[in-house]
N, CA, C and O atoms as a Tripos MOL2 file, in Angstrom:
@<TRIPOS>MOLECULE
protein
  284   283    71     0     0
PROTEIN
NO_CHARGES

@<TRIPOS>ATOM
      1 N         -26.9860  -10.5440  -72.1240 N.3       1 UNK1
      2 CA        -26.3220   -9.7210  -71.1430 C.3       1 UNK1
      3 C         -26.1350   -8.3320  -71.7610 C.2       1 UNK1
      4 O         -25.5590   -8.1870  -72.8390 O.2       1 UNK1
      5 N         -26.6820   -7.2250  -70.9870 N.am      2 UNK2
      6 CA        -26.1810   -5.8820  -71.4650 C.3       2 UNK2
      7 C         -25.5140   -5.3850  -70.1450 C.2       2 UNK2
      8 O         -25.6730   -5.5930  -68.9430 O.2       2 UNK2
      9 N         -24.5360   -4.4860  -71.0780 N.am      3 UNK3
     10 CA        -23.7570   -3.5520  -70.0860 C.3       3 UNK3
     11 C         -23.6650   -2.3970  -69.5570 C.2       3 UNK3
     12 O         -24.7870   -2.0670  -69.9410 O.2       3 UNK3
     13 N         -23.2640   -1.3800  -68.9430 N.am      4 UNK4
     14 CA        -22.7800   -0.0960  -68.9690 C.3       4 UNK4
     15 C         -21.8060    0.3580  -68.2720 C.2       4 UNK4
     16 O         -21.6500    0.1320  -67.0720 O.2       4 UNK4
     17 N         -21.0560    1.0550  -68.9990 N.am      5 UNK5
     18 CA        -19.1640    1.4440  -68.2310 C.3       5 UNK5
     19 C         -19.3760    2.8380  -68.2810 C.2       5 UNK5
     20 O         -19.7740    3.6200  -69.1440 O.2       5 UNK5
     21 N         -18.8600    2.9590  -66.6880 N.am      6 UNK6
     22 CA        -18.8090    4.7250  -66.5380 C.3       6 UNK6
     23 C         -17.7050    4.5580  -65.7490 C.2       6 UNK6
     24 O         -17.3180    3.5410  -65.1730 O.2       6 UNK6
     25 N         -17.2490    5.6290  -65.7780 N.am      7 UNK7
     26 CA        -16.0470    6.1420  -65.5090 C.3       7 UNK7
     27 C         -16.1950    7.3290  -64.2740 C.2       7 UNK7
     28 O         -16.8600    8.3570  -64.4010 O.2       7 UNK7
     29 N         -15.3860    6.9260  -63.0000 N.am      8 UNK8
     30 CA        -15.4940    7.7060  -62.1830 C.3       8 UNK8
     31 C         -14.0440    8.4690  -61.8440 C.2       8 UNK8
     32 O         -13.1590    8.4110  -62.6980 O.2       8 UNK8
     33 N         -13.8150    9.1620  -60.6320 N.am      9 UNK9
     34 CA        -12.6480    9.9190  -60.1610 C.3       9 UNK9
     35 C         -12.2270    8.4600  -59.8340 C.2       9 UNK9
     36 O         -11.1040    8.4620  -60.3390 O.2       9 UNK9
     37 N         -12.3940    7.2350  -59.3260 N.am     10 UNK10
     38 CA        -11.7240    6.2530  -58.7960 C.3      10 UNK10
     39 C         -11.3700    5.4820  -59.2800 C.2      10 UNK10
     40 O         -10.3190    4.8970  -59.0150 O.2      10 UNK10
     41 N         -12.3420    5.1550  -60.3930 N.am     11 UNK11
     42 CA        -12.0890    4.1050  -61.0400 C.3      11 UNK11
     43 C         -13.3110    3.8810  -62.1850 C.2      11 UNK11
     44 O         -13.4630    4.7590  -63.0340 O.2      11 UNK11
     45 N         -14.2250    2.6190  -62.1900 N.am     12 UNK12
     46 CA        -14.8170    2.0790  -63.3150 C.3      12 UNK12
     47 C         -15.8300    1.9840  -62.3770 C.2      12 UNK12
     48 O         -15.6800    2.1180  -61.1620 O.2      12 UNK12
     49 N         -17.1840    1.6780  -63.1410 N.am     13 UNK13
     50 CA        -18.2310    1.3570  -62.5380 C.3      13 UNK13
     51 C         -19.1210    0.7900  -63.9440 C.2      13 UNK13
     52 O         -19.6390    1.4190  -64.8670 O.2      13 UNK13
     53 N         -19.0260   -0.9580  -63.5920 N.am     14 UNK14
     54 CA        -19.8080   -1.9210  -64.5730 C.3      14 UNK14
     55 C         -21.0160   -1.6960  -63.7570 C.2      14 UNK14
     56 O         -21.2740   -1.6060  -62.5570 O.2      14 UNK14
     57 N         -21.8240   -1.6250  -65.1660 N.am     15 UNK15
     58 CA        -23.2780   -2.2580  -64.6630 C.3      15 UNK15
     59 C         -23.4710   -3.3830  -65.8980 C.2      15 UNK15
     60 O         -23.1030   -3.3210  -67.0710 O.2      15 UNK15
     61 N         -24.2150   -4.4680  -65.1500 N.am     16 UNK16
     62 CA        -24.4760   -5.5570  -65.9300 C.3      16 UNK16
     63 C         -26.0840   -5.7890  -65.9390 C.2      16 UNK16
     64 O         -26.6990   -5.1060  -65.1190 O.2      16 UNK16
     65 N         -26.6610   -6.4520  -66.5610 N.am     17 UNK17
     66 CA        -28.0720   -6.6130  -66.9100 C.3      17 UNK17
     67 C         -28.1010   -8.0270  -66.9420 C.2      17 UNK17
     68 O         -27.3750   -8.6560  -67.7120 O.2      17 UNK17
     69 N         -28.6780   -8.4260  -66.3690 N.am     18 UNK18
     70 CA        -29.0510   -9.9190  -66.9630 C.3      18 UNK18
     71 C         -30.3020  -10.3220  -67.7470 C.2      18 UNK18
     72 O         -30.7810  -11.2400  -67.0820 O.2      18 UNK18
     73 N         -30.8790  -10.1680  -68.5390 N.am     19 UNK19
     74 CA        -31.8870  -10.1150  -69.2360 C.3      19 UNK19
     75 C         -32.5790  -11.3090  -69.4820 C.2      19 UNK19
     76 O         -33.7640  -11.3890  -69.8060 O.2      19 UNK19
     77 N         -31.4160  -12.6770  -69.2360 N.am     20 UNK20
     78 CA        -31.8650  -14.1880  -69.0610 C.3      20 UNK20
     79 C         -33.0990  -14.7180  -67.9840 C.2      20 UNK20
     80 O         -32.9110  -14.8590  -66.7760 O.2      20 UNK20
     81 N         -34.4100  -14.9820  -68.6910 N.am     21 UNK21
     82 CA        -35.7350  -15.4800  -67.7420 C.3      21 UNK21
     83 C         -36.5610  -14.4300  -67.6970 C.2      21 UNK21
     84 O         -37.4540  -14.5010  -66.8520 O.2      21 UNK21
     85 N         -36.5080  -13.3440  -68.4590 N.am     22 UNK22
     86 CA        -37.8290  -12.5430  -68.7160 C.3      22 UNK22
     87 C         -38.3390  -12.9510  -70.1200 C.2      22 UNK22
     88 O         -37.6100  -13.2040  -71.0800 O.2      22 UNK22
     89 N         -39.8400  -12.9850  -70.1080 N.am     23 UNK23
     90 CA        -40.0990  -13.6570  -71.0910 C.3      23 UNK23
     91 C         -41.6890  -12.3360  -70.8180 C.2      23 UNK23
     92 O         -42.5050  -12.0070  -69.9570 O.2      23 UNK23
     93 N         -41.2550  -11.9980  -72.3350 N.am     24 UNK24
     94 CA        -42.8680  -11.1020  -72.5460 C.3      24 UNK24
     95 C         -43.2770  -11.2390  -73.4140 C.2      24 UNK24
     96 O         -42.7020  -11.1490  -74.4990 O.2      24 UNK24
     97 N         -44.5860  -11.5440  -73.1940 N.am     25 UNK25
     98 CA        -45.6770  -12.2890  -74.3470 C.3      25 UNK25
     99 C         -46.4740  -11.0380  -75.2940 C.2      25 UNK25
    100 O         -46.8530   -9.9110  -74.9750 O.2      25 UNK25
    101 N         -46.5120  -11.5370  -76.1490 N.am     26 UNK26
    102 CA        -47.2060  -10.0790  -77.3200 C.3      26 UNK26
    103 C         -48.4380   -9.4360  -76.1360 C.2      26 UNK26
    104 O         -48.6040   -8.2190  -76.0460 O.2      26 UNK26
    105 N         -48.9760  -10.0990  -75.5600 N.am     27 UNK27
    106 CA        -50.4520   -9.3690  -74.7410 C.3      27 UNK27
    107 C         -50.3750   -9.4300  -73.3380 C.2      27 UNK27
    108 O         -50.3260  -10.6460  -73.1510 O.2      27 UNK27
    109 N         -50.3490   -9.0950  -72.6500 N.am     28 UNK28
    110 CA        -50.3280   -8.8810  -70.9580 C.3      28 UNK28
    111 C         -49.1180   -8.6880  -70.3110 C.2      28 UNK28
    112 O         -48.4160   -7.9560  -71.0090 O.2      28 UNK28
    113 N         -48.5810   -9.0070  -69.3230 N.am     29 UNK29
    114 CA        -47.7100   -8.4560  -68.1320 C.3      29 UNK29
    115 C         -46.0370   -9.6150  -68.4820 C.2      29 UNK29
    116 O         -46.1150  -10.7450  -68.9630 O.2      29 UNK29
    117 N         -45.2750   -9.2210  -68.2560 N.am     30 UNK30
    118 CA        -44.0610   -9.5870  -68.3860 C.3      30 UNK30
    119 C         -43.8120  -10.8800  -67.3320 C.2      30 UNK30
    120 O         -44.4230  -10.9230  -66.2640 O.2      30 UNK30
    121 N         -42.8490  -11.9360  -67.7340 N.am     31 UNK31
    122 CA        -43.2280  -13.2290  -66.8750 C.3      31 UNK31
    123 C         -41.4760  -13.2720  -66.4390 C.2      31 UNK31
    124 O         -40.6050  -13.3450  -67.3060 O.2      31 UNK31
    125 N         -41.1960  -13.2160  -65.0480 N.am     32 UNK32
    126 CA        -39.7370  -13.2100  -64.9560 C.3      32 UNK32
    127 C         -39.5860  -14.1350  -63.9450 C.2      32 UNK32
    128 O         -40.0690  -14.0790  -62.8140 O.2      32 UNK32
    129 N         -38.6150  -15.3180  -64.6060 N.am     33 UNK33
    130 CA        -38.0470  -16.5010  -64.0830 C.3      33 UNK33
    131 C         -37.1450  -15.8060  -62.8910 C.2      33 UNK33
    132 O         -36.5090  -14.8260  -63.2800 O.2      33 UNK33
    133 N         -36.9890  -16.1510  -61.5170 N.am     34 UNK34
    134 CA        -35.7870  -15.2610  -60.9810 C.3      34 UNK34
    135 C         -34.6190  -16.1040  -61.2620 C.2      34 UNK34
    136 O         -33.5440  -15.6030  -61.5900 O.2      34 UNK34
    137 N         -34.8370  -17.6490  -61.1180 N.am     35 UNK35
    138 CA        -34.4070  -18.5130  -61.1160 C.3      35 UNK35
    139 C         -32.9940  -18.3450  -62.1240 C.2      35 UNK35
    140 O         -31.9090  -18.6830  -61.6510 O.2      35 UNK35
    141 N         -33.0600  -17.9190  -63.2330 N.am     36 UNK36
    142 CA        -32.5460  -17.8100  -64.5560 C.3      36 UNK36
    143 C         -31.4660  -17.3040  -63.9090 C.2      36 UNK36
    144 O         -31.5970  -16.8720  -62.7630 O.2      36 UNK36
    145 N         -30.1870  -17.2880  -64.5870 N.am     37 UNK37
    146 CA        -28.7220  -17.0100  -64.3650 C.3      37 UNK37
    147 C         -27.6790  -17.1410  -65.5660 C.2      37 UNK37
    148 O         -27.7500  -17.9490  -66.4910 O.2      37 UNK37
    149 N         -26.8570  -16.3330  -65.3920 N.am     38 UNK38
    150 CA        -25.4730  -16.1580  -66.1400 C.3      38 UNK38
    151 C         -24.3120  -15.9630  -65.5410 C.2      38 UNK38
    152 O         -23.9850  -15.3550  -64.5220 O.2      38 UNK38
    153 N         -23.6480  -16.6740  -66.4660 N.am     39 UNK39
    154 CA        -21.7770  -16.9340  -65.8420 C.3      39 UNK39
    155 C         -21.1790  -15.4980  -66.7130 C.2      39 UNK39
    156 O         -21.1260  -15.2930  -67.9260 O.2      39 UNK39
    157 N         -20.8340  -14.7720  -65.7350 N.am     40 UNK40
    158 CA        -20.1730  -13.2170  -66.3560 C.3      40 UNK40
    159 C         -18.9060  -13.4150  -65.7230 C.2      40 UNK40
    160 O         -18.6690  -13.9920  -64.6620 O.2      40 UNK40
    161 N         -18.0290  -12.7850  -66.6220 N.am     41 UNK41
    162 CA        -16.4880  -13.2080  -66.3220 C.3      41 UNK41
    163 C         -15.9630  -11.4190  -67.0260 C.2      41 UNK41
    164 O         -15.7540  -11.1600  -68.2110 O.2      41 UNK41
    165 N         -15.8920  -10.6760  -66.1130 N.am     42 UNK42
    166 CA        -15.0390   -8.9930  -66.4850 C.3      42 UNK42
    167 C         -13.8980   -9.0040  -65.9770 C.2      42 UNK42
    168 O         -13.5830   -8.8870  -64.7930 O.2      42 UNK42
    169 N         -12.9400   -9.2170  -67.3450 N.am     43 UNK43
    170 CA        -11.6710   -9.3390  -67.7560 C.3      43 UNK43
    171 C         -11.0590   -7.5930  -67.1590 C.2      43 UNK43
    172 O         -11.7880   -6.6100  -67.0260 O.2      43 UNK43
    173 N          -9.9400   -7.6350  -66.9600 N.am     44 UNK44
    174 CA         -9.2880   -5.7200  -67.1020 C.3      44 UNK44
    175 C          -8.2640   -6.0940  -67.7130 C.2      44 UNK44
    176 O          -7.2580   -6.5010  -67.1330 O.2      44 UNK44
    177 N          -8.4140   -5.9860  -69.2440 N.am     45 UNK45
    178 CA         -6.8720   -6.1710  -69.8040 C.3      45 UNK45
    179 C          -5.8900   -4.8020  -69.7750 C.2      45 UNK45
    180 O          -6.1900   -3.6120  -69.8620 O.2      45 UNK45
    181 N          -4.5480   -5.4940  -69.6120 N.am     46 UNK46
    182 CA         -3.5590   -4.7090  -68.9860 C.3      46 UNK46
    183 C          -3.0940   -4.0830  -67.4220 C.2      46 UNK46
    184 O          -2.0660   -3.7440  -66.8360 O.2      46 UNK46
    185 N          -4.5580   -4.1730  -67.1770 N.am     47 UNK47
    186 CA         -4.6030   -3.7130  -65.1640 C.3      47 UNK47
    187 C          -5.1480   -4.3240  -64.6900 C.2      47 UNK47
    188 O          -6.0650   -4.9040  -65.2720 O.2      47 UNK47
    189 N          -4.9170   -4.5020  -63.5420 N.am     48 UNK48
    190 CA         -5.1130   -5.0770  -62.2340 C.3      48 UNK48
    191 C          -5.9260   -4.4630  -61.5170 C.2      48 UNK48
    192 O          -5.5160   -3.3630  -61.1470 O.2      48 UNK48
    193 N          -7.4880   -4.9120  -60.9850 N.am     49 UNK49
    194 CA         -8.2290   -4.6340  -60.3340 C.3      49 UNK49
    195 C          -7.8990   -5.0410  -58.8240 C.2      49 UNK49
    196 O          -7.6370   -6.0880  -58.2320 O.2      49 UNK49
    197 N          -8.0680   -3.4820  -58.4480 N.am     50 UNK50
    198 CA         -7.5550   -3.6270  -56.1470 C.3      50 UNK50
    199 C          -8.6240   -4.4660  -55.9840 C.2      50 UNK50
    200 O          -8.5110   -5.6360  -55.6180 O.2      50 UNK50
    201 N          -9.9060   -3.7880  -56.3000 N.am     51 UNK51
    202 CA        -11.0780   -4.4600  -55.3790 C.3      51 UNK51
    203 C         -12.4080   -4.7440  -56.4820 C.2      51 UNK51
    204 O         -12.2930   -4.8980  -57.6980 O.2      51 UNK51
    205 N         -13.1890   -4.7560  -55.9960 N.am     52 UNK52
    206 CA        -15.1310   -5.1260  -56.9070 C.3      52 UNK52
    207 C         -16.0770   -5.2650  -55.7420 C.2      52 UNK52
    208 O         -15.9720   -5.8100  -54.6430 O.2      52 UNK52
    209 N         -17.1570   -4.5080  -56.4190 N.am     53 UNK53
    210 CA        -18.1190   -5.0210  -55.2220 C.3      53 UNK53
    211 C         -19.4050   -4.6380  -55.8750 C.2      53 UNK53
    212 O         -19.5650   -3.6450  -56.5850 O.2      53 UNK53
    213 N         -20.4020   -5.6210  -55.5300 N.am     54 UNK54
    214 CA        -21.8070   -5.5070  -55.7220 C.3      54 UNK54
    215 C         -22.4900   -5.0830  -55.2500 C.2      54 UNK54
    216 O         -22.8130   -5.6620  -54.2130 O.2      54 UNK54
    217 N         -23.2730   -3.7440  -55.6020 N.am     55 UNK55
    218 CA        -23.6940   -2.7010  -54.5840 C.3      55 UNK55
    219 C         -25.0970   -3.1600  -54.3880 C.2      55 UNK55
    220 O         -25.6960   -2.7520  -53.3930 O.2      55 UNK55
    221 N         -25.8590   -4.1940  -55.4660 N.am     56 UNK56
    222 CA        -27.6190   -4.0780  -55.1080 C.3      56 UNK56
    223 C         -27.1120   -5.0280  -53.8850 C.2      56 UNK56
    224 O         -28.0240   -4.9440  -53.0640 O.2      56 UNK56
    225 N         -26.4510   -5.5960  -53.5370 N.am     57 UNK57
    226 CA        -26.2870   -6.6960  -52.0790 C.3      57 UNK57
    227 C         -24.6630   -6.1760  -51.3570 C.2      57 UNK57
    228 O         -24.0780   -6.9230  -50.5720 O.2      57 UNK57
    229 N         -24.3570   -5.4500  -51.5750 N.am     58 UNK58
    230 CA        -23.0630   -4.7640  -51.0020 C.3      58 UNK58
    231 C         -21.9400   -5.8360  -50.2130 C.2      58 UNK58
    232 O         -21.5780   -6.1620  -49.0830 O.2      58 UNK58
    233 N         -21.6600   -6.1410  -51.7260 N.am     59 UNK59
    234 CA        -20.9480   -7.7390  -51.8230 C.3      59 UNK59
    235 C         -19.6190   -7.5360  -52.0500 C.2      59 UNK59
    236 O         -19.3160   -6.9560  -53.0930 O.2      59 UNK59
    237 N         -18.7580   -7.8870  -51.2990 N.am     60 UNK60
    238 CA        -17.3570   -7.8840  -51.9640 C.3      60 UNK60
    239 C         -17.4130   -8.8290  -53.1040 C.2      60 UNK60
    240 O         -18.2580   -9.7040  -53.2900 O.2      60 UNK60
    241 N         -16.3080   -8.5010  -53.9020 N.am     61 UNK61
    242 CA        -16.4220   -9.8580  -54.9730 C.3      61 UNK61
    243 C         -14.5120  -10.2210  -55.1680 C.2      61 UNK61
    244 O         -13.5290   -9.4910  -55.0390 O.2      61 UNK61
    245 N         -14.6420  -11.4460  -55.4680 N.am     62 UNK62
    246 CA        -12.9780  -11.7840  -55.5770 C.3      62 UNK62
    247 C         -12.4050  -11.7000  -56.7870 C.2      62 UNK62
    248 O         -12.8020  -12.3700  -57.7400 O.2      62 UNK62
    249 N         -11.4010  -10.8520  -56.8500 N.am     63 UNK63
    250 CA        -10.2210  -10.8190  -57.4700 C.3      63 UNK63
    251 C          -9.4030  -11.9660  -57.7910 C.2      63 UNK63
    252 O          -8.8820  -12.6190  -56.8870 O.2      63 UNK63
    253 N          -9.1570  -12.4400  -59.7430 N.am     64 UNK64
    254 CA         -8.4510  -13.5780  -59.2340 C.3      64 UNK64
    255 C          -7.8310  -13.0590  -61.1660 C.2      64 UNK64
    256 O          -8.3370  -12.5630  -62.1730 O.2      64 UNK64
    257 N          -6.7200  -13.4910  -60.7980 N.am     65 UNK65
    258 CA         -6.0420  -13.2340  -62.5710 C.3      65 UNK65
    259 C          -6.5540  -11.9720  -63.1390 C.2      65 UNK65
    260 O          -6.6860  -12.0170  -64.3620 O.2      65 UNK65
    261 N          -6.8840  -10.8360  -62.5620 N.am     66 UNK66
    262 CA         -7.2350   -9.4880  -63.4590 C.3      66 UNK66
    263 C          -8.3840   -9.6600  -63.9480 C.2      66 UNK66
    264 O          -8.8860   -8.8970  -64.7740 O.2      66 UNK66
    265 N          -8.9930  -10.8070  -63.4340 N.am     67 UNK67
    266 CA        -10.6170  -10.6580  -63.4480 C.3      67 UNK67
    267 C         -11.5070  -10.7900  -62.3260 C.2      67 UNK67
    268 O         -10.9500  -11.0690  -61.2640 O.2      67 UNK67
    269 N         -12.8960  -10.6390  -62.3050 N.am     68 UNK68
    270 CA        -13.8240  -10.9000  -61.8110 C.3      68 UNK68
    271 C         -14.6570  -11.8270  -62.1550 C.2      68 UNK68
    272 O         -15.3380  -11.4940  -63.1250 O.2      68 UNK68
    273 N         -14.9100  -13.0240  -61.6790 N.am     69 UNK69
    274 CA        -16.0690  -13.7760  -61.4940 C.3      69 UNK69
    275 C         -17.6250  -13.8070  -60.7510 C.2      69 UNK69
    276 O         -17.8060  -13.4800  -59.5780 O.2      69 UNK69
    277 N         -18.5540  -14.2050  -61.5550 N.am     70 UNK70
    278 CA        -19.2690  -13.9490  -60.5220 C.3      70 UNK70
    279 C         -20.6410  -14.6040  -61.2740 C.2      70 UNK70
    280 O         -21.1200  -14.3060  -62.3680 O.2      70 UNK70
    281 N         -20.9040  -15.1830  -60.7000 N.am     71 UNK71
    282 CA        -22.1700  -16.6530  -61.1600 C.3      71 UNK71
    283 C         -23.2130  -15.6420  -61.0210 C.2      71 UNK71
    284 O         -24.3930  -15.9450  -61.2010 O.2      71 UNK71
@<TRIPOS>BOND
     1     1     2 1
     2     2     3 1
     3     3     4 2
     4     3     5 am
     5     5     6 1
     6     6     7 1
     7     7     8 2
     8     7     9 am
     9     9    10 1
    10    10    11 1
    11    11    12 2
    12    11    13 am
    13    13    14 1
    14    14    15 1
    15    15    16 2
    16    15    17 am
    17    17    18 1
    18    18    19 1
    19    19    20 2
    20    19    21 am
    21    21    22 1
    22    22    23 1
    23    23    24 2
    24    23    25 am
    25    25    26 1
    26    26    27 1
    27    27    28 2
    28    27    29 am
    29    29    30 1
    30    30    31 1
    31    31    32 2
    32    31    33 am
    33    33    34 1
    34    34    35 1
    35    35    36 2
    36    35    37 am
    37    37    38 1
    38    38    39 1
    39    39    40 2
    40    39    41 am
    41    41    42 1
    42    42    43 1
    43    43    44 2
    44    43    45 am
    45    45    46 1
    46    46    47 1
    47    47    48 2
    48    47    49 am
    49    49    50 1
    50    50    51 1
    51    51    52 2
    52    51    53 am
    53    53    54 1
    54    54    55 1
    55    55    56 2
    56    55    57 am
    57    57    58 1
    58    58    59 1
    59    59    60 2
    60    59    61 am
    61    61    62 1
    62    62    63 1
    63    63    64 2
    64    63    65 am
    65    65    66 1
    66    66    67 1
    67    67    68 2
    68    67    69 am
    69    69    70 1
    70    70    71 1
    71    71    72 2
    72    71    73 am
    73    73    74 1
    74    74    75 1
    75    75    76 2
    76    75    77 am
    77    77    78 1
    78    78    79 1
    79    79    80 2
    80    79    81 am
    81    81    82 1
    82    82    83 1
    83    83    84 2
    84    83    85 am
    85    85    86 1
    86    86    87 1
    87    87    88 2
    88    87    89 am
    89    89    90 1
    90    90    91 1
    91    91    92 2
    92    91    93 am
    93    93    94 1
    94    94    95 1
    95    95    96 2
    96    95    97 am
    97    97    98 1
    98    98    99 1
    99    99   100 2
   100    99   101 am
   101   101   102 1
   102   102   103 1
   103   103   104 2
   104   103   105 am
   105   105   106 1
   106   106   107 1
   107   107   108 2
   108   107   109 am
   109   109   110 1
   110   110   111 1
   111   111   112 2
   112   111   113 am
   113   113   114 1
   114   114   115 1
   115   115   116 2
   116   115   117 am
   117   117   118 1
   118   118   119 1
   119   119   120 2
   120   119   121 am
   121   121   122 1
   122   122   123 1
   123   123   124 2
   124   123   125 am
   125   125   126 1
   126   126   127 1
   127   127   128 2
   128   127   129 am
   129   129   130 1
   130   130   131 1
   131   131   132 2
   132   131   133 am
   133   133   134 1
   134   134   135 1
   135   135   136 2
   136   135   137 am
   137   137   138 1
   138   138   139 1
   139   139   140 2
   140   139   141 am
   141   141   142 1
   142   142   143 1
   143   143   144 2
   144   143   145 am
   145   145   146 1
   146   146   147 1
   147   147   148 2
   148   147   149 am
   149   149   150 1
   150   150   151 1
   151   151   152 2
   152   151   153 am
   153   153   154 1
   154   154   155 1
   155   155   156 2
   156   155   157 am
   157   157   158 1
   158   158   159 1
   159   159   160 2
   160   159   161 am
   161   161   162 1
   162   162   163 1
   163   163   164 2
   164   163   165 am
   165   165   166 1
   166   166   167 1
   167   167   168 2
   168   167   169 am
   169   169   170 1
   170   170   171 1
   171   171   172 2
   172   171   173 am
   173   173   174 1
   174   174   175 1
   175   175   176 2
   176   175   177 am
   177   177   178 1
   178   178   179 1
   179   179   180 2
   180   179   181 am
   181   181   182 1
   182   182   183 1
   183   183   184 2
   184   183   185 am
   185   185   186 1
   186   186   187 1
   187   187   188 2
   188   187   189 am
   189   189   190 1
   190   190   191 1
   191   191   192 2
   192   191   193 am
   193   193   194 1
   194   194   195 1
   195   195   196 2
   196   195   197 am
   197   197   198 1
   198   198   199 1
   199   199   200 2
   200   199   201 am
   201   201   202 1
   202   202   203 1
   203   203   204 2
   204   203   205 am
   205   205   206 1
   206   206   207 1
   207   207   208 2
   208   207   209 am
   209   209   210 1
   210   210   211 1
   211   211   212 2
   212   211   213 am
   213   213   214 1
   214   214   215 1
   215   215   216 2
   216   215   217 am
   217   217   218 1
   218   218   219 1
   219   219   220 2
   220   219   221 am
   221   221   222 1
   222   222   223 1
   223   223   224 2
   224   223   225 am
   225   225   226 1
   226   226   227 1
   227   227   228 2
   228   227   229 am
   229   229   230 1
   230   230   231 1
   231   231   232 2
   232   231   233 am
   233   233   234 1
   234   234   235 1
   235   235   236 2
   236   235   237 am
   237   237   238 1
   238   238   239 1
   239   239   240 2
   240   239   241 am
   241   241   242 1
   242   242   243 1
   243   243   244 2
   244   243   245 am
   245   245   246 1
   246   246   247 1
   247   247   248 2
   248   247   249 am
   249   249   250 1
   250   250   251 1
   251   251   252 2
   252   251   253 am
   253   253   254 1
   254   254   255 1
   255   255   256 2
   256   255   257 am
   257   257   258 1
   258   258   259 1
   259   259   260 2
   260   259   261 am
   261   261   262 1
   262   262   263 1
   263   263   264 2
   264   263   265 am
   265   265   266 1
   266   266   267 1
   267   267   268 2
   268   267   269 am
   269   269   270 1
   270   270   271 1
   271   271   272 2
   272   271   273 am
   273   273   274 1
   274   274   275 1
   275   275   276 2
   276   275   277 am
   277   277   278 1
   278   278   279 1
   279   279   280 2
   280   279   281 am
   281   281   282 1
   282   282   283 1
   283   283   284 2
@<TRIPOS>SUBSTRUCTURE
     1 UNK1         2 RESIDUE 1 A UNK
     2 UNK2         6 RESIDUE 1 A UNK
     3 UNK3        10 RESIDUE 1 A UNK
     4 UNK4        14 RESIDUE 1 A UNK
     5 UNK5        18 RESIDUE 1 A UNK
     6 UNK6        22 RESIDUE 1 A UNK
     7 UNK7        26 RESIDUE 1 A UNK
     8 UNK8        30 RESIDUE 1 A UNK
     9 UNK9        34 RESIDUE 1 A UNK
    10 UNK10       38 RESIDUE 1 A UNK
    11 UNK11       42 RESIDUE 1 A UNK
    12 UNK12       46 RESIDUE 1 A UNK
    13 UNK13       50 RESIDUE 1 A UNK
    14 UNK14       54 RESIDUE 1 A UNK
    15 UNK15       58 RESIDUE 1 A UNK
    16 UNK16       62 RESIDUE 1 A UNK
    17 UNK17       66 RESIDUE 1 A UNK
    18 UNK18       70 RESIDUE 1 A UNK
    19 UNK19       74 RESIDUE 1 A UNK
    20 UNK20       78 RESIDUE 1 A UNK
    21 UNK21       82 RESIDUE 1 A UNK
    22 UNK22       86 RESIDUE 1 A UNK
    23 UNK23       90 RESIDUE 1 A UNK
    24 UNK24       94 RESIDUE 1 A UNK
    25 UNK25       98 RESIDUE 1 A UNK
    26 UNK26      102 RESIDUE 1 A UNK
    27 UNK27      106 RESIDUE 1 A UNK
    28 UNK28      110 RESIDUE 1 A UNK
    29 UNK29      114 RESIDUE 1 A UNK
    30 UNK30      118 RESIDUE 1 A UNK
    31 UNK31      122 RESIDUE 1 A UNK
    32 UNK32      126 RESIDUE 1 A UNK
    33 UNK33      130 RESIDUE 1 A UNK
    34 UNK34      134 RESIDUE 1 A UNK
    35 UNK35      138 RESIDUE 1 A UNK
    36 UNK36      142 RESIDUE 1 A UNK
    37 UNK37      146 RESIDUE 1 A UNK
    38 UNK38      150 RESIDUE 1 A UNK
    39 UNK39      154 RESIDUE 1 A UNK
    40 UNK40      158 RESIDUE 1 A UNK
    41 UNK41      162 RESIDUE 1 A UNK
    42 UNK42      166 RESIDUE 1 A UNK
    43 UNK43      170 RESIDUE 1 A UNK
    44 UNK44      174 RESIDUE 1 A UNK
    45 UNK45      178 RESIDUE 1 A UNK
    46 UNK46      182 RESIDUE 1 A UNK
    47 UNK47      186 RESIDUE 1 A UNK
    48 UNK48      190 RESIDUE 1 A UNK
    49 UNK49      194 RESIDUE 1 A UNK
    50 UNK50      198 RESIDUE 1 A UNK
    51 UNK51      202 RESIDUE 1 A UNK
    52 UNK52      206 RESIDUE 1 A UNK
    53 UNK53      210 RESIDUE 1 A UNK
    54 UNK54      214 RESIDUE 1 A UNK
    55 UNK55      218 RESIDUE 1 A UNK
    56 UNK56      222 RESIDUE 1 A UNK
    57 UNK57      226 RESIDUE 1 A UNK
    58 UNK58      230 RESIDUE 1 A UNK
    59 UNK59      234 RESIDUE 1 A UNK
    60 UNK60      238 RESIDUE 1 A UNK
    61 UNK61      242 RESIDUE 1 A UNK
    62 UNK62      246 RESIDUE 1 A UNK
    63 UNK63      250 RESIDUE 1 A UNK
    64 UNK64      254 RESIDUE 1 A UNK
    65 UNK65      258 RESIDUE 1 A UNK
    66 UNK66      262 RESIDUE 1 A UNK
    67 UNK67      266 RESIDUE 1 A UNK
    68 UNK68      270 RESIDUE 1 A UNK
    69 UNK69      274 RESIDUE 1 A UNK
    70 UNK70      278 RESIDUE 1 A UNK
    71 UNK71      282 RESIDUE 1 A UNK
């Protein structure tokens, strides 16, 4: 899993990577499982997140204990 945190006038903006099910072989074209998945869990220690949302599918996402879940 890679990340990136930017910082806006509103708030935060995670980007996450899932890098799990690409598989590239020393010679030809890159082989990507879509299938492949990760359990990401973004904690906000000390604050409380209002909202989250997934913009490549413009997803709300739920709020639960000052984190985010999301399979």
């Amino acid at each position: 899993m890679e990340y990136l945190i930017n910082r806006t006038d509103s708030g935060w903006v995670v980007t996450l990577f899932n890098n799990n099910g690409v598989y590239k072989p020393q010679q030809g074209l890159a082989q990507v499982d879509r299938g492949a998945s990760v359990m990401a869990i973004v904690s906000l220690a000390g604050r409380a997140a209002e909202s989250a949302r997934e913009w490549t599918g413009d997803t709300t996402l739920a709020v639960k204990s000052k984190a985010v879940n999301q399979p």
